[in-house]
N, C-alpha and C positions, 0 to 999 in steps of 0.2 A: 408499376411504381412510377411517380410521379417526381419530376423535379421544379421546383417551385421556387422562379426569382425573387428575391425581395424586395420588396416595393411597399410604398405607404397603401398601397389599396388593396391589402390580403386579402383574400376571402376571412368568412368568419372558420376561426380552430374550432375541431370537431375532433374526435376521438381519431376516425379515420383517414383524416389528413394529418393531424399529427403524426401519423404513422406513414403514410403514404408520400407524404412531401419533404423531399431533399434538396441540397446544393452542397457544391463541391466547395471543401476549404484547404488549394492546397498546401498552403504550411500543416495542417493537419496530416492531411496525405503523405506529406512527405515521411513525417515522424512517425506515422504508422509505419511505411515503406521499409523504415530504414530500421526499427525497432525490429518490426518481423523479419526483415531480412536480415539482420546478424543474430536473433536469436533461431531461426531454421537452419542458418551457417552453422551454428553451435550444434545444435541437435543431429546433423548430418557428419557434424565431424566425429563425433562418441561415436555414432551408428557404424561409421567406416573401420573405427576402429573396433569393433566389435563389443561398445559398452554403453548398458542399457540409460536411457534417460526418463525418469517415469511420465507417462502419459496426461496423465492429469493436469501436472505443471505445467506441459506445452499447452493443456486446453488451457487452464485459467490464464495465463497469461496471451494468448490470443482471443479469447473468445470473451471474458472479463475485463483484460485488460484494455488491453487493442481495439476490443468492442465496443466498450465505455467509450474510449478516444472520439471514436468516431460519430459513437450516437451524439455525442455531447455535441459536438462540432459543426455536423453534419445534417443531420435530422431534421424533423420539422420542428424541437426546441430552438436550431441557432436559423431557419428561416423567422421564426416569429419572435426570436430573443431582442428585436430592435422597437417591439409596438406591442409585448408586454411583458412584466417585470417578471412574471411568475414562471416562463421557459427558459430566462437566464437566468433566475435561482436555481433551477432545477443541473440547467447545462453547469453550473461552477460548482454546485456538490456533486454531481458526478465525478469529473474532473478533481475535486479533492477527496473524496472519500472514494467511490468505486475503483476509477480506475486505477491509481496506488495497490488497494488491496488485491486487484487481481495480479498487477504488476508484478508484486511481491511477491505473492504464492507461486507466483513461474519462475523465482530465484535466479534469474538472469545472470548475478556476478560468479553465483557458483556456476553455472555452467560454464562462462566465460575463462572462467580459471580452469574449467577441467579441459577444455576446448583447446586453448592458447595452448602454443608446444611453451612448459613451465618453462626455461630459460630464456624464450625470447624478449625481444624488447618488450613487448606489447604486457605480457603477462608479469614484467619486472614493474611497468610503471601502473598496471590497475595494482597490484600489492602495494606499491608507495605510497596510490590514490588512497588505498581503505584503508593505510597505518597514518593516516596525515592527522595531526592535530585538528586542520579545520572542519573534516570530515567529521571525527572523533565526535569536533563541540556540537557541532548542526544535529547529529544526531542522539547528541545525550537526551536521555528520556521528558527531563522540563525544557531542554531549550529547543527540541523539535514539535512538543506540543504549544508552546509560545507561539512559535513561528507558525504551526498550521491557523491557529485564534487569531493572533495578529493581522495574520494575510487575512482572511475572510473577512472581519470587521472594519480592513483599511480598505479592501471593496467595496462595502456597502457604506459606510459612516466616513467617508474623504471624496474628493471631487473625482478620483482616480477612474470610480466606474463608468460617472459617465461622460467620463474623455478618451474611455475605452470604448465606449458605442460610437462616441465621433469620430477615431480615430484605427482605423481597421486595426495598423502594424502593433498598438498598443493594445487592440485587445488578444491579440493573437502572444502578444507576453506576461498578461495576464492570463491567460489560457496554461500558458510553460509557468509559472510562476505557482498555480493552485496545484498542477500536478505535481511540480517535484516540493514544493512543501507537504503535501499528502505522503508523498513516499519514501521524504527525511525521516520518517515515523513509521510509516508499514514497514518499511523495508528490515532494520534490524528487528523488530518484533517478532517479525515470523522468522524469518528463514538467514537474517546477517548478527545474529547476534556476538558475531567478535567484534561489531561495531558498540557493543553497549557498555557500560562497565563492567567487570566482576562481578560485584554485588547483586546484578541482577538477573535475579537467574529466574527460573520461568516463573516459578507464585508471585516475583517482584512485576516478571513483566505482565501476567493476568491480570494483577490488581492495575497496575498501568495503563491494560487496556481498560480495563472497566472504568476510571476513571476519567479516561479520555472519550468515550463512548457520551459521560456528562458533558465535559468540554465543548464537542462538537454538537451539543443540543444547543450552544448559548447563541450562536449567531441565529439562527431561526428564531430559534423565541425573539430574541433582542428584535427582529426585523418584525414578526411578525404582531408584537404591540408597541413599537414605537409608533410616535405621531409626527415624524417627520419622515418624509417621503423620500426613497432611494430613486436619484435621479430623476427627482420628480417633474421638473424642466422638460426633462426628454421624453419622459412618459407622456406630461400632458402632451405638448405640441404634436403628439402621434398616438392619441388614445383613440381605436378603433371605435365606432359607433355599436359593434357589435360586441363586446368586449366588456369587464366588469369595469367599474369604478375604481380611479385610481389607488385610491385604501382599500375595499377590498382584493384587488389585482395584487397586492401588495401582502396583503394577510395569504392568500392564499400560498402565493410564492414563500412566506415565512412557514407557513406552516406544512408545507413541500418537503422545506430545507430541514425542519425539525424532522420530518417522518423517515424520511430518508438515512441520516443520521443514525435514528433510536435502531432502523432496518439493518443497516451494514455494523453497526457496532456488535449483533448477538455474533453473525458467521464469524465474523473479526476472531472476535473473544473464543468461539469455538475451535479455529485452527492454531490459535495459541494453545488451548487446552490438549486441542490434536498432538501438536508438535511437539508438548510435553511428556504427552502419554506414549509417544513414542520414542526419546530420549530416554526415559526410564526402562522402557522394554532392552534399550542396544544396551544401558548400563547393566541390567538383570541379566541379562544373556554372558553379560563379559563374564559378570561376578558369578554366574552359574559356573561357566570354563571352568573359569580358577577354582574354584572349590572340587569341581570333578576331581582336575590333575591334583591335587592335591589331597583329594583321597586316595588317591592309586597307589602314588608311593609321594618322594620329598618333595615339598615344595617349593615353585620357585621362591629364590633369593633366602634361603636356608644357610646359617655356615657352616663349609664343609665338618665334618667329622660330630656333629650333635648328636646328642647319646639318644637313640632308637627310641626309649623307653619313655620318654614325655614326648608330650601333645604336640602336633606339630605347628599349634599357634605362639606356642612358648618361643619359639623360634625361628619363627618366619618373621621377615622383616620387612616386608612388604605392608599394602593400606588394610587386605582380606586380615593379616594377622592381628596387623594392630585392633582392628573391628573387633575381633572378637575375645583379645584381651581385654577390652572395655568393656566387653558386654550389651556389643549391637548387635547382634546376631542372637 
């Protein structure tokens, strides 16, 4: 592996330097660092105490999420993201779409909550954090898909981007800025859903993803048949001689950004469908219990002394009873 300065006299990109050529970004570093290291803190404290944390979760969010981070950052996309448009298309949908969804799937605040001894400070104020109003707003289901559209388009269609290429510490908050709008939206979807309303319960939030799955096709398309040039200033004065044409550089990068999108939206909408199909199993299992014990002998929540000889739905007073006075069952 190869690490490769950035300088206006690249080599020409190839499949196998893309892959092969890196450089270090430490703010990147550090936020991976510090990510991984309090969620291994977390996963090491359940384990001490002898309670399981499923396996999976620690991969997607290390190896999807944490992984994303870094390719985006890191890679030979953020060596060549300064001399052409279509590897910092690529590095800012990662960064908004992958790495969020893996982020999410690793469920960070539940562990954090199961982690934290429950009465300390630390576990009194992340509960405060996720009952906060402003929490609540950022993440309602239209104002955190605003907010991911909005970001993306004020990237590409305002002078912002490319004062982010001239400006290291500005694109390095740009960088924080596409993540955590990606994961005001991952986040409750999958695995934070006390963050969402009521109302929205999983077929509410499927259809939500599926329609946000649209949403984040419109900055690609937009980019890639607009006829005004993203940062096009910056691009010409450093368009590689080896290298496409400013418009096409530009198409490609849009149509990058489209493909990518249409790619992470199917798993998206799949672990939504997951997380459903298995909420409905823990509810079946409850509702199975209760129907057991209650064929055995009285039901809970029965009033004492009910005459033996009717149903014991006539008189249970619980949600099993009332079901099936209504005739759900």
């Amino acid at each position: 592996m190869t690490v490769t300065i950035l300088s206006s006299g690249l080599p020409p990109l190839t499949a196998v330097r893309l892959l092969d050529s890196w450089q270090p970004d430490p703010y990147a570093l550090a936020l991976v660092a510090l990510l991984g290291g309090l969620y291994a803190w977390g996963v090491a404290r359940l384990a001490r105490r002898g309670e399981h944390w499923p396996v999976v979760r620690t991969a997607a969010f290390a190896l999807l999420g944490l992984g994303a981070i870094v390719v985006a950052t890191m890679s030979g996309l953020a060596v060549y993201d300064r001399v052409l448009f279509w590897p910092a298309a690529v590095q800012n949908t990662v960064l908004d779409l992958i790495a969020p969804l893996g982020l999410a799937l690793g469920d960070p605040l539940t562990l954090a909550l199961r982690a934290l001894p429950p009465d300390g400070r630390a576990a009194r104020r992340l509960r405060a954090a996720l009952s906060a109003r402003v929490l609540r707003l950022l993440t309602f289901p239209l104002v955190s898909t605003v907010l991911v559209l909005g970001s993306e388009l004020a990237v590409y269609f305002t002078p912002y981007f490319e004062s982010a290429l001239l400006h290291d510490g500005l694109h390095e908050l740009m960088y924080l800025q596409l993540l955590l709008t990606g994961s005001l939206f991952m986040l409750p979807m999958l695995t934070r859903q006390d963050l969402l309303p009521s109302w929205c319960g999983h077929p509410v939030r499927a259809l939500l993803v599926f329609l946000d799955g649209l949403v984040d096709a419109v900055p690609g398309l937009v980019v890639m048949v607009s006829g005004t040039l993203v940062a096009g200033g910056w691009y010409a004065a450093r368009q590689p001689s080896w290298g496409p044409s400013a418009h096409q550089d530009q198409m490609i990068g849009g149509g990058l950004m489209l493909t990518i999108a249409e790619l992470v939206g199917l798993p998206f909408l799949i672990a939504v469908f997951a997380e459903w199909v298995r909420a409905e199993r823990v509810r079946t299992a409850a509702l199975d219990a209760t129907l057991d014990r209650a064929s055995t002998g009285e039901p809970a929540g029965a009033p004492t002394g009910a005459a033996p000889d009717r149903p014991w739905w006539e008189t249970d007073q619980g949600s099993v009873g009332d079901r099936f006075r209504r005739g759900l069952y």
